[in-house]
DSSP file (Angstrom, degrees, kcal/mol; ACC not computed):
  #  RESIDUE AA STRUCTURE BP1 BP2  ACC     N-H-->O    O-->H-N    N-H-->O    O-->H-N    TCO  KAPPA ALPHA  PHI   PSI    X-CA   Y-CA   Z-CA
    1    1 A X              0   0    0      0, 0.0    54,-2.2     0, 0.0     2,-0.5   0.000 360.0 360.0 360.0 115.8   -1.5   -7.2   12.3
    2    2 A X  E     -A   54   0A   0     88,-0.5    88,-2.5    52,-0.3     2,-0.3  -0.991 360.0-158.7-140.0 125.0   -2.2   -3.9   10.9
    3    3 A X  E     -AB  53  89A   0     50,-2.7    50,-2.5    -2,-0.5     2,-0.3  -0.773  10.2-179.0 -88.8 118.9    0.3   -2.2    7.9
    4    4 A X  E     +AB  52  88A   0     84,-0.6    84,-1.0    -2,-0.3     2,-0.2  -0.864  14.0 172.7-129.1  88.4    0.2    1.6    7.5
    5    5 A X  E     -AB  51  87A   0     46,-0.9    46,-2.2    -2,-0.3     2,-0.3  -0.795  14.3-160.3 -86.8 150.8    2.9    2.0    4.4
    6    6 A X  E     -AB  50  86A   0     80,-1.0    80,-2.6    -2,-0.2     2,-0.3  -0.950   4.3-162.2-120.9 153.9    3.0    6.0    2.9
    7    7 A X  E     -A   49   0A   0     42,-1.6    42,-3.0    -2,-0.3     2,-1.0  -0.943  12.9-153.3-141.4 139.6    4.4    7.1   -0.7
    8    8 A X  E     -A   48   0A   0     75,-0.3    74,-3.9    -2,-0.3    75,-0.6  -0.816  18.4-152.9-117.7  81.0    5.3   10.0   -1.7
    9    9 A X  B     -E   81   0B   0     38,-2.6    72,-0.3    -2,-1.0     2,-0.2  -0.431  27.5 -96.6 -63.1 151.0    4.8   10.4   -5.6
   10   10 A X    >   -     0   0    0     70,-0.9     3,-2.3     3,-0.1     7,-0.1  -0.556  39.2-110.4 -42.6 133.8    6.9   12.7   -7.9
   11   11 A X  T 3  S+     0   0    0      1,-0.4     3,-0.4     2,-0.2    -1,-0.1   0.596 120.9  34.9 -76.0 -37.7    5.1   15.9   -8.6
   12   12 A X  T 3  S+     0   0    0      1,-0.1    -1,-0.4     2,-0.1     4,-0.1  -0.052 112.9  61.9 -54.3  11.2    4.5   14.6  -12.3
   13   13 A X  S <> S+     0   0    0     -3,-2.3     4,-1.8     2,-0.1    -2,-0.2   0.094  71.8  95.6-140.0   4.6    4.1   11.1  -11.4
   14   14 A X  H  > S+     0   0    0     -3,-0.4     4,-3.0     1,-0.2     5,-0.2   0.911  81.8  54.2 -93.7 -26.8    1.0   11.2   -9.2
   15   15 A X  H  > S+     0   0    0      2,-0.2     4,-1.3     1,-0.2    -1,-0.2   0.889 119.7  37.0 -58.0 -38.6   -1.5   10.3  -11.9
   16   16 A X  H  > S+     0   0    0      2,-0.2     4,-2.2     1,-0.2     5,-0.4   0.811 115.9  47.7 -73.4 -27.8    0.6    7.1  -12.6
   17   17 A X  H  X S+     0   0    0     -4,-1.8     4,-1.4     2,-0.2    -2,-0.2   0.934 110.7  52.0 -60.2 -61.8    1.5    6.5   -9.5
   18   18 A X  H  X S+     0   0    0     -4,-3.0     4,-0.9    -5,-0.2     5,-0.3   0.920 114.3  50.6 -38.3 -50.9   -2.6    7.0   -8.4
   19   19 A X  H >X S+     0   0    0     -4,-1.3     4,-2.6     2,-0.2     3,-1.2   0.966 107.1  51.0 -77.1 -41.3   -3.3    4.5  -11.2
   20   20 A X  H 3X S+     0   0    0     -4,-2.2     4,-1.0     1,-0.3     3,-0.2   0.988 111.6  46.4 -39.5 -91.8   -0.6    1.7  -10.0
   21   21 A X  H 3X S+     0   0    0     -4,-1.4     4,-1.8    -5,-0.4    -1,-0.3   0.697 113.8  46.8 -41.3 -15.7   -1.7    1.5   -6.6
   22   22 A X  H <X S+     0   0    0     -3,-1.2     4,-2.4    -4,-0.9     5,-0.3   0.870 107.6  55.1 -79.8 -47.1   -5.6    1.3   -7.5
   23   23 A X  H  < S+     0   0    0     -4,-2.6    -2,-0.2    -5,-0.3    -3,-0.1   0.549 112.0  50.6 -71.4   3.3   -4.7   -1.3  -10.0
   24   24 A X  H >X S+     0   0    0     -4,-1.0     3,-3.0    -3,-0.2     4,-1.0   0.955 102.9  53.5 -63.7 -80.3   -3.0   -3.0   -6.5
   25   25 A X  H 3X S+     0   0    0     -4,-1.8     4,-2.3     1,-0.3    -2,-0.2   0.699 110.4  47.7 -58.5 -27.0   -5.8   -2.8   -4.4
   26   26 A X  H 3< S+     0   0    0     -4,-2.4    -1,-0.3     1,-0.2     4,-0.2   0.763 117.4  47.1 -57.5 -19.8   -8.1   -4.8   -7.3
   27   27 A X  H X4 S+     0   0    0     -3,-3.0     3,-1.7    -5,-0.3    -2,-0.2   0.948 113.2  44.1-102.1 -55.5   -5.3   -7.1   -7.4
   28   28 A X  H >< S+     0   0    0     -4,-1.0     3,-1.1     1,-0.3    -2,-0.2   0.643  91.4  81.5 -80.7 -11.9   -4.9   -7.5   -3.5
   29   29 A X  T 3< S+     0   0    0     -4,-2.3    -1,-0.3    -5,-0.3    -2,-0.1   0.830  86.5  65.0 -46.3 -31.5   -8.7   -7.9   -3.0
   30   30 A X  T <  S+     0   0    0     -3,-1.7     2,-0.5    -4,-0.2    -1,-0.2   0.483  78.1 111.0 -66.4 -13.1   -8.0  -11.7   -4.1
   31   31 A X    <   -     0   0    0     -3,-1.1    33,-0.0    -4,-0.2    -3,-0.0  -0.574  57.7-156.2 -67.0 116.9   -6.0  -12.2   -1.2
   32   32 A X  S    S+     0   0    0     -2,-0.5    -1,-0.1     1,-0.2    28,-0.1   0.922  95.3  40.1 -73.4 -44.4   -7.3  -14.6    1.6
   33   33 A X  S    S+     0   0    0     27,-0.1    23,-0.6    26,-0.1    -1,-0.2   0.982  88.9  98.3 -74.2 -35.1   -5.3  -13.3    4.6
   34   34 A X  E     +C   55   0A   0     21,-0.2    21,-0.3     1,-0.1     3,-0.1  -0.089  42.3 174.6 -49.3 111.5   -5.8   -9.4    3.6
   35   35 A X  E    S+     0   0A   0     19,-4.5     2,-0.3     1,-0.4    20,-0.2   0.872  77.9   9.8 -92.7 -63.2   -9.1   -8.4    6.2
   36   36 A X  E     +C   54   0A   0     18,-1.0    18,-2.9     2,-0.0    -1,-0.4  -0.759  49.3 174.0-128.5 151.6   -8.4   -4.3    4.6
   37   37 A X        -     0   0    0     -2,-0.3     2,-0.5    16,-0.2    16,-0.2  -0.749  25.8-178.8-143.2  86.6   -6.4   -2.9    2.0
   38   38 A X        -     0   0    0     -2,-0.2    14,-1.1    14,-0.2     2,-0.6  -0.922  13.7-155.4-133.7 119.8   -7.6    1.0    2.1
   39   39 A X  E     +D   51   0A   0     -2,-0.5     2,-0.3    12,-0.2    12,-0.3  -0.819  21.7 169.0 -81.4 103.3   -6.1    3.5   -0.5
   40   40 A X  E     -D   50   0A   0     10,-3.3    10,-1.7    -2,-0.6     2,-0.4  -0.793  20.1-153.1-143.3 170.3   -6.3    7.0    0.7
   41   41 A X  E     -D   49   0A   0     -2,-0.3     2,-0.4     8,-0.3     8,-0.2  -0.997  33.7 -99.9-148.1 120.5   -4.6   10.4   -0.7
   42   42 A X    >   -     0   0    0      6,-2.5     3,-2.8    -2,-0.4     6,-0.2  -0.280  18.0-149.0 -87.2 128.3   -3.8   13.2    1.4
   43   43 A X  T 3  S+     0   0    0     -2,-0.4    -1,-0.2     1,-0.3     3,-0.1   0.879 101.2  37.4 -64.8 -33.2   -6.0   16.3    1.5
   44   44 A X  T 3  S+     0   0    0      1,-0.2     2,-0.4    -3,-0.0    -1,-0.3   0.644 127.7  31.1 -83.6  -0.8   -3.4   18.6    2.2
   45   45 A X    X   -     0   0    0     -3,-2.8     3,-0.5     3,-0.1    -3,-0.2  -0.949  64.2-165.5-143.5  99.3   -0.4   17.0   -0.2
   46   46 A X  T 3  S+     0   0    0     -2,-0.4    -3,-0.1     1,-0.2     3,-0.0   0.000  85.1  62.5-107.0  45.0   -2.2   15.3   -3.3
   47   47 A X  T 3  S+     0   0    0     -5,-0.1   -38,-2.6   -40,-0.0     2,-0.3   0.311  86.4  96.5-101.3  -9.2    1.5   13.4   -4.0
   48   48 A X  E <   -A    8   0A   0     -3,-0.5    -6,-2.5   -40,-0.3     2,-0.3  -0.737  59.0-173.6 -76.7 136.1    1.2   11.8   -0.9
   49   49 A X  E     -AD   7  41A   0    -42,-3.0   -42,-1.6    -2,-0.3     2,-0.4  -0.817   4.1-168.1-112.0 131.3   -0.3    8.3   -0.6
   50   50 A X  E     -AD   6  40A   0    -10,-1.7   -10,-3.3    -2,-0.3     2,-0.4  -0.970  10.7-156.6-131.0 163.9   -1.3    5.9    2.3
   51   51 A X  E     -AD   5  39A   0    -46,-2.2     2,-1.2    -2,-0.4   -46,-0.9  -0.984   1.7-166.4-122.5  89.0   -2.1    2.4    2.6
   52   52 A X  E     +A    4   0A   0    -14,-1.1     2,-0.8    -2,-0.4   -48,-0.2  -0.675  25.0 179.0 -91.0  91.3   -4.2    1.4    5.6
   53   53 A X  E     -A    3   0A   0    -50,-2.5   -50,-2.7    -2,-1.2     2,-0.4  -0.705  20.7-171.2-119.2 140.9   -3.7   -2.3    5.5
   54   54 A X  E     +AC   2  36A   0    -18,-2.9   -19,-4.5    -2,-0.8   -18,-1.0  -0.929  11.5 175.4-112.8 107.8   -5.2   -5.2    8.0
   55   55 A X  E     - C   0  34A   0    -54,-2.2   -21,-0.2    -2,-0.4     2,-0.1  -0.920  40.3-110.5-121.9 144.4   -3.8   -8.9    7.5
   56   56 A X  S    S-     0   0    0    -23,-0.6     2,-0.2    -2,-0.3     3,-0.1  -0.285  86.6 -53.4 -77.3  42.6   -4.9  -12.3   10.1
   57   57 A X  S  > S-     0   0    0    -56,-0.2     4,-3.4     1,-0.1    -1,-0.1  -0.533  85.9 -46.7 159.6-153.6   -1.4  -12.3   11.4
   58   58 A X  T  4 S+     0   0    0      2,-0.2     4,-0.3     1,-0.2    -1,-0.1   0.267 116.6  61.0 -99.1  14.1    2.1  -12.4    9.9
   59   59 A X  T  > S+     0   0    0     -3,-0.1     4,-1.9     2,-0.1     5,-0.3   0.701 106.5  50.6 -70.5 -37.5    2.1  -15.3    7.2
   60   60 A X  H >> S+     0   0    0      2,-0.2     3,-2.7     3,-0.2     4,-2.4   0.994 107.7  53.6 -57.6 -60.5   -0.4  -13.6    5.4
   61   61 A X  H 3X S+     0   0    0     -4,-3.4     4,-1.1     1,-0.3     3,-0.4   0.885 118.5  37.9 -27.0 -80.5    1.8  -10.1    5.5
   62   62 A X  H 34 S+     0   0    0     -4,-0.3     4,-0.5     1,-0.2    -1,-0.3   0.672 112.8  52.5 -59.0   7.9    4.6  -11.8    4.1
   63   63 A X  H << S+     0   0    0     -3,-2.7     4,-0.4    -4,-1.9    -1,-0.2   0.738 114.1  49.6 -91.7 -33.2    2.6  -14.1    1.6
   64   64 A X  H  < S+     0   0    0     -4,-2.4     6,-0.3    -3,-0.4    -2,-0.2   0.862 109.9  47.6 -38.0 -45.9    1.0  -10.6    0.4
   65   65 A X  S  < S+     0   0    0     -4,-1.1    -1,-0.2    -5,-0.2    -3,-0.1   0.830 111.6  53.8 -72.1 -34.4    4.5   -9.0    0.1
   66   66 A X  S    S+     0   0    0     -4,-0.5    -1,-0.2    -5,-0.4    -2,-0.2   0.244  83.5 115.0 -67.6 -22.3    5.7  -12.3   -1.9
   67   67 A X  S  > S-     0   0    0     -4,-0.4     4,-1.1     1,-0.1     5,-0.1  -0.512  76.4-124.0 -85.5 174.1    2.8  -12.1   -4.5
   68   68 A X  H >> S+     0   0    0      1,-0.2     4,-1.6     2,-0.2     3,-1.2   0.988 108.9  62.5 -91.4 -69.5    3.6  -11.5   -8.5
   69   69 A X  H 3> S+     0   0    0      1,-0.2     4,-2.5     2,-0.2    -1,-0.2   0.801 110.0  36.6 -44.1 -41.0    1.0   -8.2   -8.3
   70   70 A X  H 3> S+     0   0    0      1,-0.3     4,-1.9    -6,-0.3    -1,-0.2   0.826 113.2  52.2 -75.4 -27.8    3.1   -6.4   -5.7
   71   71 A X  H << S+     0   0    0     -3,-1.2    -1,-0.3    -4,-1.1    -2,-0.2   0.905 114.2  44.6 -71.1 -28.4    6.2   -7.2   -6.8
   72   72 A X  H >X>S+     0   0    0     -4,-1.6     4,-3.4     1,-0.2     3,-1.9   0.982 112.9  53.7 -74.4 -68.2    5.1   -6.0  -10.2
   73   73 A X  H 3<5S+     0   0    0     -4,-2.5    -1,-0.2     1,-0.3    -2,-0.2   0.696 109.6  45.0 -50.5 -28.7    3.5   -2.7   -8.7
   74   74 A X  T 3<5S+     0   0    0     -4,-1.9    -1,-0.3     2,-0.2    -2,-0.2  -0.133 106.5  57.6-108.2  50.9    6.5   -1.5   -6.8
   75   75 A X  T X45S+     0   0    0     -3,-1.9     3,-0.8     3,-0.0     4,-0.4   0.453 110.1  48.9 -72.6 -71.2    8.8   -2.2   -9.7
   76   76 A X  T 3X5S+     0   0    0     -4,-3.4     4,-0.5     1,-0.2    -2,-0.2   0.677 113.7  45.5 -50.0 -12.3    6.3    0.4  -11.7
   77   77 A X  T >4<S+     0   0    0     -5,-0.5     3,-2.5     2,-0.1     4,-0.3   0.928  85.6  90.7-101.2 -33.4    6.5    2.7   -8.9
   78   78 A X  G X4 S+     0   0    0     -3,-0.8     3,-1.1     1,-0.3    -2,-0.1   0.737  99.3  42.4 -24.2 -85.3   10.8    2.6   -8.3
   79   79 A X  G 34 S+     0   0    0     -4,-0.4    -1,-0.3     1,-0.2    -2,-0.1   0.484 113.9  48.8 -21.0 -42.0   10.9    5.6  -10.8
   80   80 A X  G << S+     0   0    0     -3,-2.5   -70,-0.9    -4,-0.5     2,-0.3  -0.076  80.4  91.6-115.7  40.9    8.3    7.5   -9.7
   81   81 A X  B <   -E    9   0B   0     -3,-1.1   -72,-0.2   -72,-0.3     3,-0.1  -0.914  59.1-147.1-130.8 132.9    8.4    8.1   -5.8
   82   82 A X  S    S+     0   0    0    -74,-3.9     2,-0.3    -2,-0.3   -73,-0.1   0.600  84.7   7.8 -87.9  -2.5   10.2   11.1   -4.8
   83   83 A X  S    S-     0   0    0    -75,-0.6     2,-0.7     3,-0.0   -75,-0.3  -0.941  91.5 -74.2-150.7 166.1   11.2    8.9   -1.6
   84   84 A X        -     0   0    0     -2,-0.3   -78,-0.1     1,-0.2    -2,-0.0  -0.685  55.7 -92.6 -93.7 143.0   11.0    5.8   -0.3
   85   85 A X        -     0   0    0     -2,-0.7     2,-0.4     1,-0.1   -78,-0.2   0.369  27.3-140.4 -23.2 165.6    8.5    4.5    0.8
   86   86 A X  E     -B    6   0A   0    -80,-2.6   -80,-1.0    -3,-0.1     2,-0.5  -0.984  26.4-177.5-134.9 151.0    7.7    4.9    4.6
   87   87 A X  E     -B    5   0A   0     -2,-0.4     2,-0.3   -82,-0.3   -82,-0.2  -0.972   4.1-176.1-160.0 135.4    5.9    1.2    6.3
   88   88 A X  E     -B    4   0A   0    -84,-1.0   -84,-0.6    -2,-0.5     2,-0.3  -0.877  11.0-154.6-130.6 147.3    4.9    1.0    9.5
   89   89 A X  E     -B    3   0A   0     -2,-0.3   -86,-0.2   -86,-0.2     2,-0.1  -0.811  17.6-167.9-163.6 111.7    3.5   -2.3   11.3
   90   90 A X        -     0   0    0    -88,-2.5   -88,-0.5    -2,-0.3     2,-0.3  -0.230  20.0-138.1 -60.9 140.2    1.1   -2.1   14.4
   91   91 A X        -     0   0    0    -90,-0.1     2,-0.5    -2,-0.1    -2,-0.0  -0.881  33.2-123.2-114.0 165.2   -0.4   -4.5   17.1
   92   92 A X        +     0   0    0     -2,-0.3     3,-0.1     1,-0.1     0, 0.0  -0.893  31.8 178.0-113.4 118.9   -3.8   -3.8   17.6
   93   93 A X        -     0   0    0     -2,-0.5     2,-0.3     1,-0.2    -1,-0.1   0.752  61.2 -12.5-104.6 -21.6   -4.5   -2.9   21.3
   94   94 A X        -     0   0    0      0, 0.0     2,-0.4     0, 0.0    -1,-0.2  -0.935  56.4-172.8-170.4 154.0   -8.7   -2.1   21.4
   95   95 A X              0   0    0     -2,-0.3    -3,-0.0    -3,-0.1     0, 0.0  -0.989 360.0 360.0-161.2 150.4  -11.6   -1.4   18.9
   96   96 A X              0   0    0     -2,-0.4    -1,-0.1     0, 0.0     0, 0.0   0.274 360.0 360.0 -86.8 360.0  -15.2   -0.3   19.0
């Protein structure tokens, strides 16, 4: 089960925004279904955000989505995303 969310920070809002979402991925490293959690920032756009995330099937998504840290972290964020969010959710068809 593989999660591709993107975020679009406000053009004043990307240093908080940057810090929320690191302070995620420390928090979602503690997670037992979560195989990748990957934070990445886009070289042409730096207020754009993506999320490359790998979970062992679909209780883990939704026990991830369900934890205190996330909920907390996109609370912090409501204000400062010039959009909503964009989430995307993959099957995995082949890998090296």
């Amino acid at each position: 089960m593989v999660v591709v969310a993107k975020l679009k920070a406000k053009a004043e809002s990307q240093a908080a925004v940057e810090s929320i979402l690191k302070g995620l991925v420390a928090e979602v490293s503690q997670e037992e279904g979560t195989l990748v959690y990957t934070l990445h920032r886009s070289q042409t756009d730096p207020s754009v955000f993506l999320f490359y995330e790998q979970y062992k099937d679909m209780d883990a998504l939704v026990a991830h989505s369900s934890t205190d840290h996330f909920k907390k972290a996109f609370a912090g964020l409501k204000d400062l995303l010039a959009e909503k969010p964009v989430i995307e959710m993959y099957d995995e068809l082949d890998a090296i």
